[in-house]
N, C-alpha and C positions, 0 to 999 in steps of 0.2 A: 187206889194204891195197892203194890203189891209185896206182901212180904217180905222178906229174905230169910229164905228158910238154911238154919243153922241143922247141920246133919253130918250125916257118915262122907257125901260128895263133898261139901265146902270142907270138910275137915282133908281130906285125900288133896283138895285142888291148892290146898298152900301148903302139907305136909311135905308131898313128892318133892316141889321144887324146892323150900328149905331145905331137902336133905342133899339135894343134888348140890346146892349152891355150898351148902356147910362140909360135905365130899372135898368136893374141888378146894374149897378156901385150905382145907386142912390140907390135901396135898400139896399146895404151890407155899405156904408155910412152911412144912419140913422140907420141900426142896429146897428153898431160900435160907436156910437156918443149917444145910450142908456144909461141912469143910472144905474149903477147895481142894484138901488135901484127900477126900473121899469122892466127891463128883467134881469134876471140874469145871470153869467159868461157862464154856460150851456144852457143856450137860445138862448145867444149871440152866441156861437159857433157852435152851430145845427143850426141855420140860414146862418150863413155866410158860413158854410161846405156847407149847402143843394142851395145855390145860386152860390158858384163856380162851385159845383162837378155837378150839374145837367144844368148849361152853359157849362163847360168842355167837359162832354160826350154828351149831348144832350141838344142842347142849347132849342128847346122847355118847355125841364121840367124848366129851370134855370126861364125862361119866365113865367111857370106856378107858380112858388115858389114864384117868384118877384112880380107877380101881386096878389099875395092871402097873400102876407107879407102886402103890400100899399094899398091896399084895405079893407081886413080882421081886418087883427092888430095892422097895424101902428094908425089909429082912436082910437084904443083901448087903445093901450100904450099912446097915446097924452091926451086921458081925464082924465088915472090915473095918471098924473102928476100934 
């Protein structure tokens, strides 16, 4: 039998993707928790499409949607409120 050696790699190979998945959850949460009256129904949805569908097939794009929503827009939609 052979080990399972606990280390710096197995800690990396479930850190990366927990943080990718907890990224995304957190931005499709504050888009969804939007006022209509700040994004609207169609924004709302092209967001939360472009944050599943681009984790779904390639979870780098989901990564790139999520950090250019939280960085980009989320500041933007927070001061027009």
């Amino acid at each position: 039998m052979t080990a399972v050696a606990f280390g710096p790699g197995l800690f990396a190979a479930l850190l990366i993707p927990l943080a990718i998945l907890a990224l995304v959850i957190w931005a499709i949460v504050d888009v969804a928790k939007r006022p209509t009256s700040v994004l609207s129904r169609g924004a709302k949805t092209a967001w939360i499409v472009g944050l599943v569908a681009g984790t779904l097939l390639f979870s780098i794009a989901g990564v790139v949607v999520a950090i250019v929503y939280l960085v980009g827009v989320r500041p933007r939609l927070a001061r027009s409120t």
